[in-house]
C-alpha positions in Angstrom: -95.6 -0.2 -54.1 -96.8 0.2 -50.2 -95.2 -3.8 -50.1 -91.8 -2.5 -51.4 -92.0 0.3 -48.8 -92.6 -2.1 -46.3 -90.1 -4.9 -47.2 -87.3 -2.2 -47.0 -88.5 -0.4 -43.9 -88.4 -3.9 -42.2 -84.8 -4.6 -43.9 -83.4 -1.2 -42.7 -85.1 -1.9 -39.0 -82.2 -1.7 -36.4 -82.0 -5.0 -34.5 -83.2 -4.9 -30.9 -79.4 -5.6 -28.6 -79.5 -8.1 -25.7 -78.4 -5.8 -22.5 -77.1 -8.0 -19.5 -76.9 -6.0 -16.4 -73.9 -6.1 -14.3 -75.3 -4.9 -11.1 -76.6 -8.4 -9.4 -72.8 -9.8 -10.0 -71.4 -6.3 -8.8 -73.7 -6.2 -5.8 -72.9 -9.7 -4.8 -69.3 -9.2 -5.3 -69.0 -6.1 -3.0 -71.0 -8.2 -0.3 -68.3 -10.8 -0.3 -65.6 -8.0 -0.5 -67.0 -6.8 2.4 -67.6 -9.7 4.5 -64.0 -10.9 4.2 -62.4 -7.7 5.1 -64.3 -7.7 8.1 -63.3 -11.1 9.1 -59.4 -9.8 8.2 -60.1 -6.7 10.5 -61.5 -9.4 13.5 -58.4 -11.7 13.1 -56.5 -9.0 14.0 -58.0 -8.4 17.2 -59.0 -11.6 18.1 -55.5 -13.6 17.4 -52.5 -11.1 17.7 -49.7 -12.7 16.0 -46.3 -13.5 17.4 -43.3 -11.6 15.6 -40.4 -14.7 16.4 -37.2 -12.9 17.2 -33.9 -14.5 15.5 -30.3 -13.7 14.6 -30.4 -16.2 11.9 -32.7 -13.4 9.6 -31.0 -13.6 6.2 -31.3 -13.8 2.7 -28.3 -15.3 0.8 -25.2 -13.5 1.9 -27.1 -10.3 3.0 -27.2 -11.2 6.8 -29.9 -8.0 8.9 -29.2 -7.2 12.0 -32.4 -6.0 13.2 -33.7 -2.8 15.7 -37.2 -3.0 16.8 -38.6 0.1 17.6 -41.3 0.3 20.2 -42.9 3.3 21.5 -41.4 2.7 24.8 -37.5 3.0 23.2 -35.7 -0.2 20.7 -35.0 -3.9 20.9 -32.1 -4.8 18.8 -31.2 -7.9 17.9 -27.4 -8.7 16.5 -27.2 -11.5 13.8 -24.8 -14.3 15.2 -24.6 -17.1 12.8 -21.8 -17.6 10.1 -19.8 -15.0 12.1 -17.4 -18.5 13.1 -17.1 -19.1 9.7 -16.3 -16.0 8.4 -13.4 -15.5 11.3 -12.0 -19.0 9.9 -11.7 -17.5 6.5 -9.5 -14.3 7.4 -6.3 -13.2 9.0 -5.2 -13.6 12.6 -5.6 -9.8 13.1 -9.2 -9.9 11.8 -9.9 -12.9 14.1 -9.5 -10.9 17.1 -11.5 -8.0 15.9 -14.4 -10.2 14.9 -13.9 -12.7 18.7 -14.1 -8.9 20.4 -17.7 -8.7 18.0 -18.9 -11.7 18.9 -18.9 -11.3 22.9 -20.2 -8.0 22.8 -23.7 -9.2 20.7 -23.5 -12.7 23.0 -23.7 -10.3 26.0 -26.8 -8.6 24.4 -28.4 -11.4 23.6 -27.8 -12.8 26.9 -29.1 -9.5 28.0 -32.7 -10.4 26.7 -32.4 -14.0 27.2 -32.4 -13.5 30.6 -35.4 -10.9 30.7 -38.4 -12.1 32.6 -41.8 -11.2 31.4 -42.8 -10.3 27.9 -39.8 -9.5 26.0 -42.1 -6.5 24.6 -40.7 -4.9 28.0 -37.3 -5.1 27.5 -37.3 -2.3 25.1 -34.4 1.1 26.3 -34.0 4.4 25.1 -31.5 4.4 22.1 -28.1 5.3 23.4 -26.0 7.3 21.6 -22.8 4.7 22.4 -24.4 2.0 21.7 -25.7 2.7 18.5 -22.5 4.1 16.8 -20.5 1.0 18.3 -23.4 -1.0 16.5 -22.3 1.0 13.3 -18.5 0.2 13.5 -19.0 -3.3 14.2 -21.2 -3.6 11.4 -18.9 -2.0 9.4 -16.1 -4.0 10.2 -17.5 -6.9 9.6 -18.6 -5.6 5.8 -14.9 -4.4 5.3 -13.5 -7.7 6.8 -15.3 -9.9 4.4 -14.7 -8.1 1.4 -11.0 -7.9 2.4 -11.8 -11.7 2.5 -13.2 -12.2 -0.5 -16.2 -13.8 1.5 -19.8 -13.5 0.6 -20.9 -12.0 3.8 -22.5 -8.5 4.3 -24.7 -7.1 7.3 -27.3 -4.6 7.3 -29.8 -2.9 9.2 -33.8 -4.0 9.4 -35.8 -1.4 11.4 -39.1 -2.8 12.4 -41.3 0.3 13.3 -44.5 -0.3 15.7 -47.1 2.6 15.9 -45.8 5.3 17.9 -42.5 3.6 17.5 -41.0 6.5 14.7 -39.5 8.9 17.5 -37.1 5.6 18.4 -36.5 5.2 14.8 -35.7 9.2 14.1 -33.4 9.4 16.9 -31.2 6.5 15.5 -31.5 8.1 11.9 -30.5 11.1 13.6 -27.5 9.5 15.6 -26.5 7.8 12.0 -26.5 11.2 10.5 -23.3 12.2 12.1 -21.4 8.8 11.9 -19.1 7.6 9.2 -19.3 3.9 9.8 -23.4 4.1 8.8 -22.9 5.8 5.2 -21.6 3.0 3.8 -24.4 0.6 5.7 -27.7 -0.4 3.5 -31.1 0.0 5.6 -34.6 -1.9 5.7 -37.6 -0.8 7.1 -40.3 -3.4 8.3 -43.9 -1.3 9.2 -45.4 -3.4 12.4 -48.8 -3.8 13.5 -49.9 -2.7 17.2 -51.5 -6.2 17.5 -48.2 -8.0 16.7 -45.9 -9.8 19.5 -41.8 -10.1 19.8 -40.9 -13.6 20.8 -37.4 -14.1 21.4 -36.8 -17.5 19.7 -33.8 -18.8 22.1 -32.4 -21.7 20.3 -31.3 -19.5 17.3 -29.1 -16.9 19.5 -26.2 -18.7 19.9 -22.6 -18.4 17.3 -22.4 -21.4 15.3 
């Protein structure tokens, strides 16, 4: 009888569960984490990287015309290439309008081209003028193409530095109160402190 008992008591006997503790692999993981992010955080410092400025910024027919604000005022930077082409594909009315567009971005890029020093320095305060004539060329341009049936279409690309958003609110601002920007799709680009403009000179020029 007291070997039934124990022969069931030994049957019922919960089995003991193997436990493998996560903390070593957790521990060691975090370590790494760690170390890595640190090494991120010195790159940064150590090796600034260089932002390479170009009118040729595009993705398929969606051409950016780019604005760069700084905390010292903006850099903008008109897109130049397929502008030849898209003149050879319209009317001789809408040729003119697009020549007039193309010498008033080569003079801006000429403009920084010929800026000595780091081209960091070449940032202005946004003018009101400028910026809504910015608007209407872009605009024109849109209009002209679809008029053209030609996949072509501009838009705007802020790049914001730190301290760079009272730039970028006074050109929000200006756009506000223009009717050539409502019908203009934006970008924004967030840029680090530690990150350089280089004006890439062989890529300015109307093809």
């Amino acid at each position: 009888m007291a070997m039934s008992r124990a022969i069931k008591a030994q049957r019922y006997r919960q089995e003991e569960k193997l436990e493998v503790s996560l903390f070593p692999f957790l521990s060691i993981f975090l370590c790494v984490m760690g170390v890595l992010s640190f090494i991120n955080v010195l790159s940064s410092f150590s090796a600034p990287q260089k932002i390479e400025l170009t009118a040729q910024l595009a993705q398929g027919y969606k051409v950016a015309y780019q604005i760069f604000n700084l905390p010292d005022g903006i850099i903008h930077l008109p897109p130049m290439s397929h502008l030849r082409e898209l003149q050879d594909a319209v009317d001789e009315a809408d040729k003119e309008t697009i020549e007039d567009i193309i010498r008033r971005r080569q003079w801006v890029i000429n403009k920084l081209e010929r800026h000595s020093g780091p081209i960091m320095n070449a940032a202005s305060e946004p003018d009101i003028f400028d910026i809504q004539e910015i608007m209407h060329d872009i605009r024109s341009l849109n209009e002209i193409a679809l008029k053209a049936n030609y996949l072509y279409e501009e838009f705007l690309l802020f790049g914001i530095y730190p301290n760079g958003g009272q730039a970028y609110q006074k050109i929000r601002d200006i756009m506000s109160f223009t009717q050539d920007a409502r019908s203009i799709s934006v970008g924004l680009e967030p840029l680090d402190s530690n990150w350089t403009l280089n004006l890439k000179k062989s890529d300015t020029q109307a093809q």
